[in-house]
C-alpha positions as a LaTeX table, in Angstrom:
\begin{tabular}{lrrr}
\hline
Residue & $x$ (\AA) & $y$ (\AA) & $z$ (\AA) \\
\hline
Unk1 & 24.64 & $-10.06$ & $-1.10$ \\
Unk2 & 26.40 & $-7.73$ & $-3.50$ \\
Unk3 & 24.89 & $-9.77$ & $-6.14$ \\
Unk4 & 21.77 & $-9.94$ & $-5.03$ \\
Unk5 & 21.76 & $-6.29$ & $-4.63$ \\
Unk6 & 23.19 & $-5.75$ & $-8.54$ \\
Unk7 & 20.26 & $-7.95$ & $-9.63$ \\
Unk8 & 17.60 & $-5.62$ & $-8.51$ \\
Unk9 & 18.96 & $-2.77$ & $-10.71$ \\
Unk10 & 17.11 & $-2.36$ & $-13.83$ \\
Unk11 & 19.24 & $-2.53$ & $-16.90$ \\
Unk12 & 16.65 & $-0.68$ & $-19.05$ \\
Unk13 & 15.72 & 2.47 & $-16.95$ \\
Unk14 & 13.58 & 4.11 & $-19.83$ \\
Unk15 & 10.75 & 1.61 & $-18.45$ \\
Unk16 & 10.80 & 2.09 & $-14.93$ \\
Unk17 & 8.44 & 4.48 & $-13.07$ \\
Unk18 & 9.34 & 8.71 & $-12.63$ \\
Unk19 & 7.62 & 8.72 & $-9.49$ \\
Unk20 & 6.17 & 6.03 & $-6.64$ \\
Unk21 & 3.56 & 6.33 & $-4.28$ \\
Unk22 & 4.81 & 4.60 & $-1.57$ \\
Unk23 & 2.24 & 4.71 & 0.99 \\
Unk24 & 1.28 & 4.51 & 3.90 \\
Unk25 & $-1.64$ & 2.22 & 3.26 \\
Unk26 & $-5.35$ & 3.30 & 3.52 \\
Unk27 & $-4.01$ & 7.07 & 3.82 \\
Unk28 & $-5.41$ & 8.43 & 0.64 \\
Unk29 & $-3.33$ & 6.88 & $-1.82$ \\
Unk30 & $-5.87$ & 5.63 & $-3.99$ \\
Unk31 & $-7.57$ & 9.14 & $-4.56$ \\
Unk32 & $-4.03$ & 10.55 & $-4.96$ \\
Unk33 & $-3.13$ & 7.86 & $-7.74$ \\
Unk34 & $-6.78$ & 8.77 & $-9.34$ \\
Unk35 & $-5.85$ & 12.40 & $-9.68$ \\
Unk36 & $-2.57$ & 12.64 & $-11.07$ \\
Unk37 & $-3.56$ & 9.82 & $-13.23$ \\
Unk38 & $-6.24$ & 11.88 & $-14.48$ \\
Unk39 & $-3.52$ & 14.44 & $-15.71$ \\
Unk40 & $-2.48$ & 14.46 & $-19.17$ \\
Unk41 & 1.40 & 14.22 & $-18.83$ \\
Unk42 & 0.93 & 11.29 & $-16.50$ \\
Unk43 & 0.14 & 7.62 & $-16.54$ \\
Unk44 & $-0.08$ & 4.98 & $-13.46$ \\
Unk45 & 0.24 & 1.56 & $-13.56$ \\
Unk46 & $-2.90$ & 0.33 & $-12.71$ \\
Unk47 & $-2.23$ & $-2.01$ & $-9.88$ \\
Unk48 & $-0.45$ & $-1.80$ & $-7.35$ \\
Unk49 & 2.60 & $-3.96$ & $-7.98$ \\
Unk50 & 4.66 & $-3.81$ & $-4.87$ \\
Unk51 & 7.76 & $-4.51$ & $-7.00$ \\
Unk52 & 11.15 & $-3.67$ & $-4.81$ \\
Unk53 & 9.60 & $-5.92$ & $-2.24$ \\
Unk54 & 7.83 & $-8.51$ & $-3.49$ \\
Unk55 & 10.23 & $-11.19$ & $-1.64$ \\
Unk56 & 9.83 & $-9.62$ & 1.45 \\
Unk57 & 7.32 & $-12.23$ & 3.58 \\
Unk58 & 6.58 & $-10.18$ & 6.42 \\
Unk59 & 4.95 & $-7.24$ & 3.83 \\
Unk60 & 3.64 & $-9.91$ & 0.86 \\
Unk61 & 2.90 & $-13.12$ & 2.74 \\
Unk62 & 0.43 & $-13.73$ & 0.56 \\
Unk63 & 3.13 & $-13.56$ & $-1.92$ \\
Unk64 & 4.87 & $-16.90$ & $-1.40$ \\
Unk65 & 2.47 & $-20.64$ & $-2.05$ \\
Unk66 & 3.55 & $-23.98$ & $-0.39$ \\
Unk67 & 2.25 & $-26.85$ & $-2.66$ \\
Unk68 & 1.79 & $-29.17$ & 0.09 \\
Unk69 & 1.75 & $-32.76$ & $-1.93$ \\
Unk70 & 4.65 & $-31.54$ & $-3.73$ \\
Unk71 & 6.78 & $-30.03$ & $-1.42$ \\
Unk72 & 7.17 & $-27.09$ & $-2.94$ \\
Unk73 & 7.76 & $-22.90$ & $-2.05$ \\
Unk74 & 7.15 & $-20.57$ & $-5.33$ \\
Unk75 & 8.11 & $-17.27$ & $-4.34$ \\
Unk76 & 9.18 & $-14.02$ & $-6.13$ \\
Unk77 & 12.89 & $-14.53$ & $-6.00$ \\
Unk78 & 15.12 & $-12.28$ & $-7.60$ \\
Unk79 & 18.19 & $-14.42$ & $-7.19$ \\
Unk80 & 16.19 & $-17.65$ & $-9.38$ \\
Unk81 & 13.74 & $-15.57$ & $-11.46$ \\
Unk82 & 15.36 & $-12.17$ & $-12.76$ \\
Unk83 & 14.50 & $-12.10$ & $-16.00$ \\
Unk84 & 11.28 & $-13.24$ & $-15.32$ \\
Unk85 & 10.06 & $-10.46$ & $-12.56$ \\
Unk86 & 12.11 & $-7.41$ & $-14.59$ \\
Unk87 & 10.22 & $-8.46$ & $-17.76$ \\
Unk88 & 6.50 & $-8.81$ & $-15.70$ \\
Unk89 & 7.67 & $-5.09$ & $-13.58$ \\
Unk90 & 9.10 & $-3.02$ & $-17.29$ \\
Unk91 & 5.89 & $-4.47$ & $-18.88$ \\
Unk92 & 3.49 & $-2.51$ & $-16.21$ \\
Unk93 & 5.03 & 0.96 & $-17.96$ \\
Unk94 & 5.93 & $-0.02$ & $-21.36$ \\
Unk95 & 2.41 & 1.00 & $-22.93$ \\
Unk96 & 1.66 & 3.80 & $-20.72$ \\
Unk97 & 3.97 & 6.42 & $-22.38$ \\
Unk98 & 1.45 & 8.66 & $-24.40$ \\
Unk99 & 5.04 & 11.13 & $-25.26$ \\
Unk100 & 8.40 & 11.70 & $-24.40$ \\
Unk101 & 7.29 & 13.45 & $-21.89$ \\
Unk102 & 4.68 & 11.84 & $-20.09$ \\
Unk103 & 5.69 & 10.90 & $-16.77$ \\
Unk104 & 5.14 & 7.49 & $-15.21$ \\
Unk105 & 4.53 & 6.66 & $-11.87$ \\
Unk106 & 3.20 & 3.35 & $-9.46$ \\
Unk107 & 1.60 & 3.03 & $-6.47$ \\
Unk108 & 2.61 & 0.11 & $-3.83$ \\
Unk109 & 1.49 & 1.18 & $-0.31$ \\
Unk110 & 4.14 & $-1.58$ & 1.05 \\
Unk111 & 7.03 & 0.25 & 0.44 \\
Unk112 & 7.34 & 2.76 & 3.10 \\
Unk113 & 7.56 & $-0.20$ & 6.00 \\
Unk114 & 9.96 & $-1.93$ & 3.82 \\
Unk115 & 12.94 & $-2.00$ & 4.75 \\
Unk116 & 14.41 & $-3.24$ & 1.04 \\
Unk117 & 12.18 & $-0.80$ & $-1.07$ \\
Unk118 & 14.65 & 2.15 & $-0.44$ \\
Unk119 & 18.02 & 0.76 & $-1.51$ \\
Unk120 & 16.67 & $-0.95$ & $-4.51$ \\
Unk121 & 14.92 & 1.90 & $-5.29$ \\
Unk122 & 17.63 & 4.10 & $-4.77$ \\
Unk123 & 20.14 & 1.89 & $-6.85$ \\
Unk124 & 18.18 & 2.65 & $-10.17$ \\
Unk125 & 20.10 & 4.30 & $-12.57$ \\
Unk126 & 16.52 & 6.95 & $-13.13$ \\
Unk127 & 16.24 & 9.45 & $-10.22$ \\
Unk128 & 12.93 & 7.63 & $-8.70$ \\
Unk129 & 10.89 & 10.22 & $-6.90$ \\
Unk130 & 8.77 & 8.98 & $-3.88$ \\
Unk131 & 5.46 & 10.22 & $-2.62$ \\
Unk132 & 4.08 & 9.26 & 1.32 \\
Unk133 & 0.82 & 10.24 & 2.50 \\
Unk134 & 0.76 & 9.89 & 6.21 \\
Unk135 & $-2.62$ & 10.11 & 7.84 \\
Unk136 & $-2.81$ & 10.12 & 11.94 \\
Unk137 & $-1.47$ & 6.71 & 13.07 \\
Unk138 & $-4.46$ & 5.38 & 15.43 \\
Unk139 & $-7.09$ & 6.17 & 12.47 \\
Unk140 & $-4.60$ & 4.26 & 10.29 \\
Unk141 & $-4.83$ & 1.48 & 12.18 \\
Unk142 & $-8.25$ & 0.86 & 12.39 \\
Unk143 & $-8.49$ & 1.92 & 9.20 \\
Unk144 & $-6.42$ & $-0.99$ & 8.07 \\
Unk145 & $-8.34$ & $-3.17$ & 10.96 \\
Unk146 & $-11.65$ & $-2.71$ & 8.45 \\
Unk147 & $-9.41$ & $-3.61$ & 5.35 \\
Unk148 & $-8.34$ & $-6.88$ & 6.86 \\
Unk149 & $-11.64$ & $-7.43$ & 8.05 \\
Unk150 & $-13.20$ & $-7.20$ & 4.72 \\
Unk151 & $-10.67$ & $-8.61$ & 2.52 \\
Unk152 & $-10.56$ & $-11.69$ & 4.62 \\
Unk153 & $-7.46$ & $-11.66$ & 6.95 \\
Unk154 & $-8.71$ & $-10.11$ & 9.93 \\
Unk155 & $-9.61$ & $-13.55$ & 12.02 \\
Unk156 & $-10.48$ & $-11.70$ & 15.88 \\
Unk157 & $-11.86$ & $-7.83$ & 16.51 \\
Unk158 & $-10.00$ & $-5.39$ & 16.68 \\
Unk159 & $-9.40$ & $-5.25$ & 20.37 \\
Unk160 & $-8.14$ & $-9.11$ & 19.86 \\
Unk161 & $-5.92$ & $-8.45$ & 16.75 \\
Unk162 & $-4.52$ & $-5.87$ & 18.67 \\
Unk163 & $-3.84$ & $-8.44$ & 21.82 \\
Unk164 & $-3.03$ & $-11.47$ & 19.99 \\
Unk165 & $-1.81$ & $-9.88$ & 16.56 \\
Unk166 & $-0.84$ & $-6.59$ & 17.03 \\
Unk167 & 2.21 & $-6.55$ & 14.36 \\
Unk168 & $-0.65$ & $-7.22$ & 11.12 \\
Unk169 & $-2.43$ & $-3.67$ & 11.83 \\
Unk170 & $-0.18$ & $-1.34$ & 13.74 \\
Unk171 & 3.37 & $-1.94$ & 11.98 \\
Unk172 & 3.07 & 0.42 & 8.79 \\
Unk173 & 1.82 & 2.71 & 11.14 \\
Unk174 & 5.55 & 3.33 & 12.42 \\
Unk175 & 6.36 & 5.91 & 10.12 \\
Unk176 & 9.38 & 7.51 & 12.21 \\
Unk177 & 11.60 & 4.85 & 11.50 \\
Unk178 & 9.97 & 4.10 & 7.96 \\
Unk179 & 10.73 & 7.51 & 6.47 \\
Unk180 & 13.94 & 7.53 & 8.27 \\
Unk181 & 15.75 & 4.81 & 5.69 \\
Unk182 & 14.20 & 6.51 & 3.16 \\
Unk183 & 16.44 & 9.54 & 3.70 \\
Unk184 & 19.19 & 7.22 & 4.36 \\
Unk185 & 19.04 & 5.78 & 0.97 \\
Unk186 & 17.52 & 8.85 & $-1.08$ \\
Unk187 & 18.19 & 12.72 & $-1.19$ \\
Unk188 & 15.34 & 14.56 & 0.01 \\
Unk189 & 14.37 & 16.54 & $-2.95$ \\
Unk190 & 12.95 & 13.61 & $-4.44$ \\
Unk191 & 10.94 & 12.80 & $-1.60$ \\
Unk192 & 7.37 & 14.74 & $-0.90$ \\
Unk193 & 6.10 & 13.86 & 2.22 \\
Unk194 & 1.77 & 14.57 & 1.92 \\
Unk195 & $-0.32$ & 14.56 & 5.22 \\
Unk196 & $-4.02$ & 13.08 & 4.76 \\
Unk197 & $-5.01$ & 15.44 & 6.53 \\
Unk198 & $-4.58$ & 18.56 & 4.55 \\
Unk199 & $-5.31$ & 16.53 & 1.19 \\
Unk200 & $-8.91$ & 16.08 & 2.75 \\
Unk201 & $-9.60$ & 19.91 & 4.43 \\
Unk202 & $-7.26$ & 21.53 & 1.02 \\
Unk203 & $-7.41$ & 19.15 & $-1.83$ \\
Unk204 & $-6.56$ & 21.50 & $-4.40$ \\
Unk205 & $-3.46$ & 23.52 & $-2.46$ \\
Unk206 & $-2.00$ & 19.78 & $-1.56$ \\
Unk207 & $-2.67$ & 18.85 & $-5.06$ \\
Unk208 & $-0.62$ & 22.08 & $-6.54$ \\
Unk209 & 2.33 & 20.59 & $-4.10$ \\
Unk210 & 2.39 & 17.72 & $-5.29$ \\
Unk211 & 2.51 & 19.03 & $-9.11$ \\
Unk212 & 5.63 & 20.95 & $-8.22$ \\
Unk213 & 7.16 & 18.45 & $-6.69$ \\
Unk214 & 6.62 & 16.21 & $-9.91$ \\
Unk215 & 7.53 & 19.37 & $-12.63$ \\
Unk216 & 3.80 & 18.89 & $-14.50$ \\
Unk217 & 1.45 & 21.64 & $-14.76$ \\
Unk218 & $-1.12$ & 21.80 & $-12.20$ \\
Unk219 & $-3.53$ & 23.83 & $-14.30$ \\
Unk220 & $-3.78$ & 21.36 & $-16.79$ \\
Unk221 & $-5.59$ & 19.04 & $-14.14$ \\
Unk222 & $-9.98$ & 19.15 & $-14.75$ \\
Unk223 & $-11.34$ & 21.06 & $-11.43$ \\
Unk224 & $-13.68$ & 18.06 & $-11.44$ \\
Unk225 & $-10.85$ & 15.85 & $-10.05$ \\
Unk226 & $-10.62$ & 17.93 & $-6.68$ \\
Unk227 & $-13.92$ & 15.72 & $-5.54$ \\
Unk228 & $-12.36$ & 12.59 & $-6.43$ \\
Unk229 & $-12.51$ & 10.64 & $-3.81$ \\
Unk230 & $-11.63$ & 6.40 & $-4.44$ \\
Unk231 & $-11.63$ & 3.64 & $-1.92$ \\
Unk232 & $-14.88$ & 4.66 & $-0.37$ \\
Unk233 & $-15.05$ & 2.19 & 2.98 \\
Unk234 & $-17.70$ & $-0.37$ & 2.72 \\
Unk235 & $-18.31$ & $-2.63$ & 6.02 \\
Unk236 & $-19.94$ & $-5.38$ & 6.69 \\
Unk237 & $-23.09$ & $-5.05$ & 8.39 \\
Unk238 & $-22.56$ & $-7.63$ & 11.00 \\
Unk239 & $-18.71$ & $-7.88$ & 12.23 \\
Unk240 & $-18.78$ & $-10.76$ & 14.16 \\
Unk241 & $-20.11$ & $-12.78$ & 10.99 \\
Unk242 & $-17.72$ & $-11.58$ & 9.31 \\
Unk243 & $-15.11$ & $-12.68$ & 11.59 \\
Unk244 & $-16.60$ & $-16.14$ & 11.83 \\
Unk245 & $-16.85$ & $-16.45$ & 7.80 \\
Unk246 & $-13.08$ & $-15.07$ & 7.30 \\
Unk247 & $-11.83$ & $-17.86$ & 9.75 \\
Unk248 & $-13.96$ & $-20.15$ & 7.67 \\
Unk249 & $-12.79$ & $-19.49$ & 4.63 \\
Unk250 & $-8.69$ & $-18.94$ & 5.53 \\
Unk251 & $-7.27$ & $-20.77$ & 2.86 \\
Unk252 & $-8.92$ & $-18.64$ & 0.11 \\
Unk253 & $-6.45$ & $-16.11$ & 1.12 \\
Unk254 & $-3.93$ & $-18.55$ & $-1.00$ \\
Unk255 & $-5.31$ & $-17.83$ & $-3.90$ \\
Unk256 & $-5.82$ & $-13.85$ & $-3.98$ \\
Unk257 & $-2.36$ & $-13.01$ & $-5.92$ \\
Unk258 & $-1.54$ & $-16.18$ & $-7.45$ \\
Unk259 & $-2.74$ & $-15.25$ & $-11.08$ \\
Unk260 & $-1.32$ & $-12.19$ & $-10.67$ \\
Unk261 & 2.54 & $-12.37$ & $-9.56$ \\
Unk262 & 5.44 & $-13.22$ & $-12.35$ \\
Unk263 & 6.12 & $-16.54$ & $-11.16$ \\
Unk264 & 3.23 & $-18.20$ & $-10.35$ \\
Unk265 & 2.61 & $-20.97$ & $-8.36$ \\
Unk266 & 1.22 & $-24.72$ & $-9.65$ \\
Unk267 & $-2.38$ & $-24.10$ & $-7.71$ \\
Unk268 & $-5.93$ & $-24.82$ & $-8.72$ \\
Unk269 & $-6.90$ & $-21.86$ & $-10.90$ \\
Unk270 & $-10.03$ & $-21.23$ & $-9.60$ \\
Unk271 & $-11.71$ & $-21.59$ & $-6.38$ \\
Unk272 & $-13.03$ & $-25.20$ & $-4.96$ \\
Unk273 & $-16.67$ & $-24.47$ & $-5.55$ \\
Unk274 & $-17.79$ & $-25.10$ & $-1.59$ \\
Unk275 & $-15.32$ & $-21.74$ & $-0.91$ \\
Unk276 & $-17.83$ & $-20.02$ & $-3.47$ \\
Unk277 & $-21.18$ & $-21.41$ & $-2.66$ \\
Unk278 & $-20.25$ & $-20.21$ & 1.12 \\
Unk279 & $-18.84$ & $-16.48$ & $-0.07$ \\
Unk280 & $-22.07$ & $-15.83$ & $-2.21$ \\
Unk281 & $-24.40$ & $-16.75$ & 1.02 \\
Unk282 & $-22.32$ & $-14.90$ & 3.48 \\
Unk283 & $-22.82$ & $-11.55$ & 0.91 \\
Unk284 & $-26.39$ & $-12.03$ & 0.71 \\
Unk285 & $-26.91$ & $-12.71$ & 4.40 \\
Unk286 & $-24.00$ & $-9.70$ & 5.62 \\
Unk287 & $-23.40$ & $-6.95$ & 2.84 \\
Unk288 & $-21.36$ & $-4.96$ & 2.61 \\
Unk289 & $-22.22$ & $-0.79$ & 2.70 \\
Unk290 & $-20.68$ & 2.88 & 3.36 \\
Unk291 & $-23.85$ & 3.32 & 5.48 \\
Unk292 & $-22.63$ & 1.02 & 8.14 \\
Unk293 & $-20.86$ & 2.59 & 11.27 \\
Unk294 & $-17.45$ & 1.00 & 13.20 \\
Unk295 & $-17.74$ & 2.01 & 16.38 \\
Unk296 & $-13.99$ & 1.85 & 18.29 \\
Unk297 & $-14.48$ & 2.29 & 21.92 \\
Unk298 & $-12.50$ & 5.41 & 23.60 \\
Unk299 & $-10.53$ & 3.71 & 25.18 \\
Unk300 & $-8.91$ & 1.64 & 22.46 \\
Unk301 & $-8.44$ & 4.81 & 20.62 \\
Unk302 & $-6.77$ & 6.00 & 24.02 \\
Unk303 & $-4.63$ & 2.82 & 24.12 \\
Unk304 & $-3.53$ & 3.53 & 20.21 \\
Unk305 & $-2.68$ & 6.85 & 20.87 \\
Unk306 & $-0.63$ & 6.53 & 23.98 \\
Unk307 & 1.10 & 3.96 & 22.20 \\
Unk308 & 2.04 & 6.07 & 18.87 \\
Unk309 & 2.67 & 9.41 & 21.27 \\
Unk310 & 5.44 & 7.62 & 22.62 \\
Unk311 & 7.07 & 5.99 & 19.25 \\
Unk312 & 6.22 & 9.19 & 17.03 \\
Unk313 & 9.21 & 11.63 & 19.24 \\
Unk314 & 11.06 & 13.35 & 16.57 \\
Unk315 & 8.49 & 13.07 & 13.25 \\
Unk316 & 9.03 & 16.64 & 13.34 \\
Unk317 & 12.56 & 16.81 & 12.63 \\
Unk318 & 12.31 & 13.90 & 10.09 \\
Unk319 & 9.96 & 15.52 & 8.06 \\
Unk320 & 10.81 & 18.78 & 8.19 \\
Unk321 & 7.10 & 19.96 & 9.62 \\
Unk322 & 4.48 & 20.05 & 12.26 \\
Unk323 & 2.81 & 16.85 & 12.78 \\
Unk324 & 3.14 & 15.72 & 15.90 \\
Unk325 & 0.90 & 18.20 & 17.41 \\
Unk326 & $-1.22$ & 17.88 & 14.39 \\
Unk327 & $-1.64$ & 14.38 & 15.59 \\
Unk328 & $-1.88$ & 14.51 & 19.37 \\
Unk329 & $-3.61$ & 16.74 & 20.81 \\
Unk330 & $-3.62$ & 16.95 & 24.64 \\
\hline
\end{tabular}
């Protein structure tokens, strides 16, 4: 395991990232990554790479391909690939420096549930700082119900997923426990904990926080950028045919990272053409729009918040602030 472990440290630290976005997912952190990438002194990765836990199955399943015929797992192993996934992870920040001084950062919105991103984070031989927008952990959920739902993966509704599969929505909701090993692993001035909340009523203050925290210059940032506002949610107008074509079309979810991972599985590049023909008819038949409404009954939203109440005891003192009665109102 010691190996293992002295594997994941970088041995050029010049191209690894001065800051991470770490989540939580579908909390803002694609508006916050389109701000500060906006300012001069800083450049983002692109994509988000989810790097420090890319062999971790229960956060990337979609990371790992069986070749049935042959018998065959490719996953993103550290231990057989090294030079292979430091060489893909250095070449995401290699061409974004603009200057000495330009700082670069990542987003990967699995790291805060992971329980390896903080050692191997904190191992680095650069002083990694880490960002974490937390947004209210019922909204969250559903939040990431609707991305499931439209990316594919959500098979039932979200009273079912939350029955039969409730670990796929609600877990990186848990943030208690998640920010906890962060502060195990990492000293808390390099941690910045941003609540969704006050980056949508006080975009510019949160914003100014967040430039402190990182040592750049909030005034050089264009005012426009304050109504930036990415990831705008697009549903489906009919859920349950949605449901009925994502369970149709399961195995595409196969193919969604494989041309885009360092070690890449031996898979049919592209798409049989039935998976297409039936995609294109399903988006003609049940687009996609931020006009159409979700509707979550009250008492589901009850249910979720009872449930988070309970497991969020003690945020407070993690953090450092008032959230919990932020959150839960009685």
């Amino acid at each position: 395991m010691a190996e293992e472990q002295r594997l994941w440290q970088s041995q050029t630290p010049e191209y690894l990232p001065d800051f991470i976005i770490g989540g939580a997912m579908k909390s803002g952190t694609t508006s916050l990554h389109a701000i500060l990438d906006a300012h001069p002194d800083v450049s983002i990765a692109k994509e988000e790479l989810g790097f420090f836990d890319m062999d971790d199955m229960l956060q990337h399943p979609d990371f790992n391909f069986y070749h049935n015929e042959k018998d065959i797992w490719t996953t993103q192993s550290m231990v057989q690939h090294p030079a292979i996934l430091w060489d893909w992870y250095h070449s995401k920040f290699k061409a974004l420096k603009k200057s000495p001084s330009t700082l670069l950062g990542e987003d990967s919105t699995s790291y805060l549930a992971s329980h390896h991103a903080a050692k191997r984070i904190s191992i680095q031989d650069k002083p990694i700082k880490l960002i974490f927008i937390l947004r209210q952990p019922t909204k969250r959920t559903i939040s990431n119900y609707l991305h499931k739902l439209k990316s594919g993966r959500a098979l039932y509704s979200l009273e079912d997923t939350l029955r039969y599969d409730p670990y796929s929505i609600v877990e990186r909701s848990l943030y208690p426990k998640q920010l906890k090993q962060f502060y195990d692993f990492i000293s808390a001035d390099r941690i910045k904990v941003v609540l969704f909340e006050d980056l949508v009523d006080d975009m510019a203050s949160c914003i100014r926080e967040v430039c402190e925290f990182l040592a750049i210059d909030f005034d050089k940032l264009d005012q426009s950028v304050f109504s930036t506002h990415s990831n705008k949610t697009k549903l489906p107008k009919h859920i349950g045919l949605q449901i009925f074509r994502n369970r149709l079309l399961q195995k595409t979810k196969y193919y969604r990272y494989s041309q885009f991972l360092p070690v890449q599985p031996d898979l049919q590049k592209n798409l049989p053409w039935r998976f297409k023909l039936i995609d294109r008819i399903h988006k003609k038949i049940n687009p996609h729009k931020s006009t159409f409404k979700f509707n979550v009954s009250s008492e589901t939203i009850r249910f979720l918040d009872d449930y988070f109440k309970s497991e969020f005891e003690g945020i407070d003192h993690i953090i450092g602030t008032d959230v919990y009665s932020k959150w839960f109102k009685d």
